[in-house]
N, C-alpha and C positions, 0 to 999 in steps of 0.2 A: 405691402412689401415686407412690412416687419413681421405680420404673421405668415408670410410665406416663408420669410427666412424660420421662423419658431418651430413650423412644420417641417422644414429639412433638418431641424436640428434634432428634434424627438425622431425623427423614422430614422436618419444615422442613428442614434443613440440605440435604439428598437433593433437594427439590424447588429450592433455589435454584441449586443446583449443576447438574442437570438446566437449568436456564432460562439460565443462563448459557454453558454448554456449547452448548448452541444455537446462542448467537452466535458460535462459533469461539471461544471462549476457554476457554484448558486450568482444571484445579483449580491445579495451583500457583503459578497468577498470579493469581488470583480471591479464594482462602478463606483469610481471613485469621487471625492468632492463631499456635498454635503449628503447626497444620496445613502453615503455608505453607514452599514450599521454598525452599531459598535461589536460585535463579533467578527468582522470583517478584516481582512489583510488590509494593508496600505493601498493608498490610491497609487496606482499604476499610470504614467503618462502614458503619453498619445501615441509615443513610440511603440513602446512594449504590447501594446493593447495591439496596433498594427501588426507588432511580430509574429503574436502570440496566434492572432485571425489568417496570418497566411502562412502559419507551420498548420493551420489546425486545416485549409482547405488543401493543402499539400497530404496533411496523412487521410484526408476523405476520398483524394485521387487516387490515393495508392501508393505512393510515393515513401514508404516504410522506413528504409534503409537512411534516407535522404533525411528526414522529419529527426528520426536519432541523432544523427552527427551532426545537423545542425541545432538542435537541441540541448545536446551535450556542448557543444562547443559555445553556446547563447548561456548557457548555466554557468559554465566554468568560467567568463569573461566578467559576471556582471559586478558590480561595486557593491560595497558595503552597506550601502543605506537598506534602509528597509523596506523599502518598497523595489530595491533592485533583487535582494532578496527572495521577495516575494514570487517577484519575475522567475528566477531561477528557481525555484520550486514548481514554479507552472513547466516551464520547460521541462523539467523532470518529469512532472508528471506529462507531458505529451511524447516524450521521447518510449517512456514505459509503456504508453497507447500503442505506438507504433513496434516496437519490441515484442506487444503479446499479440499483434496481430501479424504477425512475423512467425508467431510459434515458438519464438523464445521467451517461457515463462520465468526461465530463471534468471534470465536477462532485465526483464520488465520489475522483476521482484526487485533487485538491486537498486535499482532506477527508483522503484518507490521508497525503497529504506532509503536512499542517499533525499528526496525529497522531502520526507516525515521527519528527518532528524532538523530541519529548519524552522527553528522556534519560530521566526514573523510569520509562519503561516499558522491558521487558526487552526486552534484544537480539534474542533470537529472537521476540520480537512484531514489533519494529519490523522485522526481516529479513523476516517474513510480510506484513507491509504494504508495504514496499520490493517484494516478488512481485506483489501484486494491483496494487497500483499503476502497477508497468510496465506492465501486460498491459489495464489501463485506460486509459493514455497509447493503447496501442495500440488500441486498441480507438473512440477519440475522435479517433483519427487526426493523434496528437501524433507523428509518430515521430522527430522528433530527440531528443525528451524519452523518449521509449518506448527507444529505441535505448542512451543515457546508460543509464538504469536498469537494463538488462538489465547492460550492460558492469560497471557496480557490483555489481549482484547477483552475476553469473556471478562478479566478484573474490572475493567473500565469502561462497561458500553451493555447494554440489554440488548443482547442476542436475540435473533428468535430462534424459534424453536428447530428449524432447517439446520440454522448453523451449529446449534447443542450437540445433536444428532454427528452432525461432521465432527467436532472436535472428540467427540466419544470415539466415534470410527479413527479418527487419527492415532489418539493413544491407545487403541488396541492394535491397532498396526504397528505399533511399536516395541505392544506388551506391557505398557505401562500400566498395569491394568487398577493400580490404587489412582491414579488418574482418569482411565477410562472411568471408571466406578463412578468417580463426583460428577464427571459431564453427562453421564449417561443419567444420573438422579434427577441434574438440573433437566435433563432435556425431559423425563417421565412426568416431571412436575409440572411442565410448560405443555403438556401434550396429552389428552385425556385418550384417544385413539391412535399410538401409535400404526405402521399401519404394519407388513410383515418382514421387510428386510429390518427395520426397526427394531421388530420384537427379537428376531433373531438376533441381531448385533447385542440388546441386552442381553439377552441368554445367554451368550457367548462372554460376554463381559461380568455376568453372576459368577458364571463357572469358573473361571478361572482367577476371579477376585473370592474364591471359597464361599459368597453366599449361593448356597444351595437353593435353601427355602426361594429366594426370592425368583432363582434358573426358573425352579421348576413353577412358581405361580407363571413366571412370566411364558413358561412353553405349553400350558395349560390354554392362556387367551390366544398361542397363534392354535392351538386347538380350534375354540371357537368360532376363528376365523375363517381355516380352514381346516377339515380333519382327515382331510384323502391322501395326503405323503405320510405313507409309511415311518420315516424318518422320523419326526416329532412325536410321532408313538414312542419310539424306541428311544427318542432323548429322554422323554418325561419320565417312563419306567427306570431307565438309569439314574437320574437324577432322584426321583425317589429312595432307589435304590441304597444311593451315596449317601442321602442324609438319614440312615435309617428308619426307613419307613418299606419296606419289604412287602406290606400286606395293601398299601395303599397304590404300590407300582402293580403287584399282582393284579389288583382291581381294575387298575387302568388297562392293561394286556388286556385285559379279559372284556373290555367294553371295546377296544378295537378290533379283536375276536370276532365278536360278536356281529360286529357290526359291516365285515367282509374286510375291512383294510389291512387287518395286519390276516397274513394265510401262508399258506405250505409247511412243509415241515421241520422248515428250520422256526419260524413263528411258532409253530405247535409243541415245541421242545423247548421254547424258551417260558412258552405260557405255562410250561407245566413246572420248568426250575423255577418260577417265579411263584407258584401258589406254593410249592415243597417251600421256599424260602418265608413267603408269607403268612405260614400257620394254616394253609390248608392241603397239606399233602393229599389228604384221600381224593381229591377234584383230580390232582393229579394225577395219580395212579389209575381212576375209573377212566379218564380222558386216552391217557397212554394206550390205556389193556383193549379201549375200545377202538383207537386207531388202528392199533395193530390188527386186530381180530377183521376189523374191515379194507385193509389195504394200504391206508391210509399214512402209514409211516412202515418204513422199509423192518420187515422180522427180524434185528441182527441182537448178537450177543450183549451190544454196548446198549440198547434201547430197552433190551430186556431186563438188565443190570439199573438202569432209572425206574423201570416199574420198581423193582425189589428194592429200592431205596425207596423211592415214595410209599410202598406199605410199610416199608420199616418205622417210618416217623412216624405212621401212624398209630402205634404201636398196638396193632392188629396183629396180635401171637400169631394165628393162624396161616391168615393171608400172607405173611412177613416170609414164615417159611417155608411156605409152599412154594413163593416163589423166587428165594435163594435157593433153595433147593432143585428149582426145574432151571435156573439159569446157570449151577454148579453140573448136574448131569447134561447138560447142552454143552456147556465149551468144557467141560473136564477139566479148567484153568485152576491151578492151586490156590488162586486169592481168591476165587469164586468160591472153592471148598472152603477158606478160612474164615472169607465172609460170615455162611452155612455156619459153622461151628462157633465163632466169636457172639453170635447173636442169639443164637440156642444157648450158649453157655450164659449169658445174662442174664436170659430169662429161666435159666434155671431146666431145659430141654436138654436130657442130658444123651440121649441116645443119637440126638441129630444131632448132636454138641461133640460128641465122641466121634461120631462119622465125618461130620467133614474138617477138626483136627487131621484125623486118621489120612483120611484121603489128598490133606494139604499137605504133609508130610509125605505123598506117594508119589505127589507132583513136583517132589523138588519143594518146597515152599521153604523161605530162608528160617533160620531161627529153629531147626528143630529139637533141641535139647528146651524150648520154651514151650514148641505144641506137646513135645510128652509130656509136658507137666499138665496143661491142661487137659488131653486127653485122658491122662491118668485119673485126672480128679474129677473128669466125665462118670469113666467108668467104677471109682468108686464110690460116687455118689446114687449110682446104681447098684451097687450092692453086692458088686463082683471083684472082692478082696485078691483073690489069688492072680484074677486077669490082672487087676492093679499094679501088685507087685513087679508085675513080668512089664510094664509101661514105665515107671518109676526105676525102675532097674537098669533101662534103657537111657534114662532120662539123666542117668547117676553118669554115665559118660561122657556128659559133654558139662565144661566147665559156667557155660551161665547157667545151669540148673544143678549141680550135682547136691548143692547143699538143699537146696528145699527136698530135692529127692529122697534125699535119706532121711530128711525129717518125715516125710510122707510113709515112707518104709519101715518108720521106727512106731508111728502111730499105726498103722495096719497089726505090724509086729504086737503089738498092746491092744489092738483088738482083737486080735486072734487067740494070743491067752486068756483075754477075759472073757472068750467065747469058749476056750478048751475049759477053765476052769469049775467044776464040780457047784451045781445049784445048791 
């Protein structure tokens, strides 16, 4: 008899324990007496423990709406003692159950902050609700409130690596990004293989927290991951780009190139600003001269204007002005001629230097009281004083040149008598 009765009293005990475990609530914050541990909330009577069993198979049926308001209303009744306490922090927390299974996350969020603020529940409850509760904030699309929470949690509690991950993505949602930066560091440290929306979130959180370097290692390994979106080609090369590395983005275009991902002509004109920018212009320009030549990029004036810059940097006298020259007689554009001229005149070319002055000046080109100056000093550098004078003379008319002009016309003038003068 006595061990019959011992027997109903353990499988009762076994079934409340059972129902209450249900709701996410351990044994040694529940079962009160000597049972309980010392981390453990107050012993709960017989009453509460009944309450708490028939809100909990009420919100299993479905009964949502019903689980809250009595809930709420079992919370907001109970006494002061500690362990009534306790009770209304349970009820909080099942009212919040029924709330977010309702779909109201920002409902349930409430429900759990008004819970967690009850000091007789144990720390590590309240730190459990402190978790659901951000991820509810977030979830209602609280995220300042979402973002706070995390920052408190993360202070007080070893995250894993999931949840690092979300509070990085939360404060770039916000733009906090000297925030995102530290969650995003803690999650990298916890994570030897991020996997790709990951690597991208940090990329996204390098860039615009100004570490470059670390953008672009970090868009480097979704490289390795994957290297078939176009897209993380062209982030890396910019990123490069940005932190001053010109010849190492080059590099990179040039192995997507290669390797069929990055294509067409707008890839093909980018691969070639980018070696002009990286120290290798002539790959450039034989690349351009040879697309053109075979179909491959459209023959227009503007394409033909980037070859002639790409030999120019190369500083291929010849090539340079051969082909300012044949892109100055194709479009007849006056900054095409000045181009022609400005380049020749540098390097000391003084008849092609003279000519497309001459002929910028015929297209309208602005400043011209500045090209006769130059063309003037074209032609006397060649050795044709009198033509000189008659360009200089021209030059004496317009007031941004008048005075070098006559200083030009006064040394002519002085070579010509020390040329009239008797051996």
């Amino acid at each position: 008899m006595f061990r019959h009765y011992r027997l109903r009293r353990v499988n009762h005990r076994q079934g409340r324990l059972k129902a209450l475990m249900a709701m996410g609530i351990s044994l040694a914050m529940l079962l009160g007496g000597e049972q309980r541990a010392l981390a453990a909330g107050p012993a709960l009577s017989q009453q509460s423990i009944d309450r708490l069993q028939g809100l909990e198979r009420e919100l299993y049926a479905g009964h949502y709406q019903q689980v809250v308001e009595t809930a709420r209303s079992r919370a907001a009744s109970a006494g002061s003692r500690q362990s009534d306490q306790w009770a209304r922090a349970l009820y909080l927390q099942l009212a919040a159950s029924a709330a977010q299974r309702m779909d109201q996350p920002g409902r349930a969020a409430d429900l759990l902050y008004q819970a967690r603020g009850i000091d007789t529940a144990p720390l590590t409850q309240r730190m459990q609700w402190l978790e659901q509760e951000a991820k509810l904030r977030l979830k209602a699309g609280q995220l300042d409130q979402a973002a706070a929470l995390f920052d408190r949690w993360q202070g007080q509690a070893s995250l894993t690596v999931d949840d690092l991950w979300l509070g990085a993505r939360i404060h770039a949602r916000l733009e906090q990004w000297d925030d995102a930066l530290h969650w995003v560091t803690l999650a990298r440290q916890g994570n030897s293989a991020p996997d790709s929306d990951q690597l991208a979130l940090a990329a996204s959180i390098y860039q615009q927290a100004g570490q470059f370097e670390a953008a672009s290692d970090v868009v480097e390994a979704q490289l390795d991951q994957d290297d078939s979106d176009p897209a993380r080609w062209q982030q890396a090369a910019a990123l490069y780009q940005r932190i001053g590395q010109p010849g190492r983005a080059a590099a990179l275009w040039e192995a997507g190139w290669q390797r069929g991902i990055l294509k067409g002509e707008k890839a093909l004109l980018t691969r070639a600003e980018l070696h002009m920018a990286g120290g290798t212009p002539a790959r450039a320009a034989e690349m351009l001269s040879q697309a053109l030549d075979k179909g491959d990029l459209e023959d227009s004036d503007a394409h033909r204007r980037l070859v002639a810059r790409a030999w120019a940097q190369t500083r291929d006298h010849q090539k340079a002005l051969q082909a300012w020259q044949a892109v100055a007689e194709r479009s007849d554009d006056a900054h095409d001629w000045y181009m022609l001229g400005d380049l020749a005149y540098g390097w000391g070319i003084w008849s092609q230097a003279e000519q497309g002055f001459a002929k910028a000046r015929e297209k309208g080109a602005d400043n011209p009281g500045q090209l006769l100056l130059m063309e003037g000093v074209a032609v006397y550098e060649q050795g044709h004083l009198d033509q000189a004078q008659q360009v200089f003379r021209q030059a004496e008319k317009f007031d941004d040149s008048a005075d070098q002009a006559g200083q030009w016309l006064a040394l002519i003038n002085n070579d010509q008598r020390a040329a009239d003068r008797p051996s």
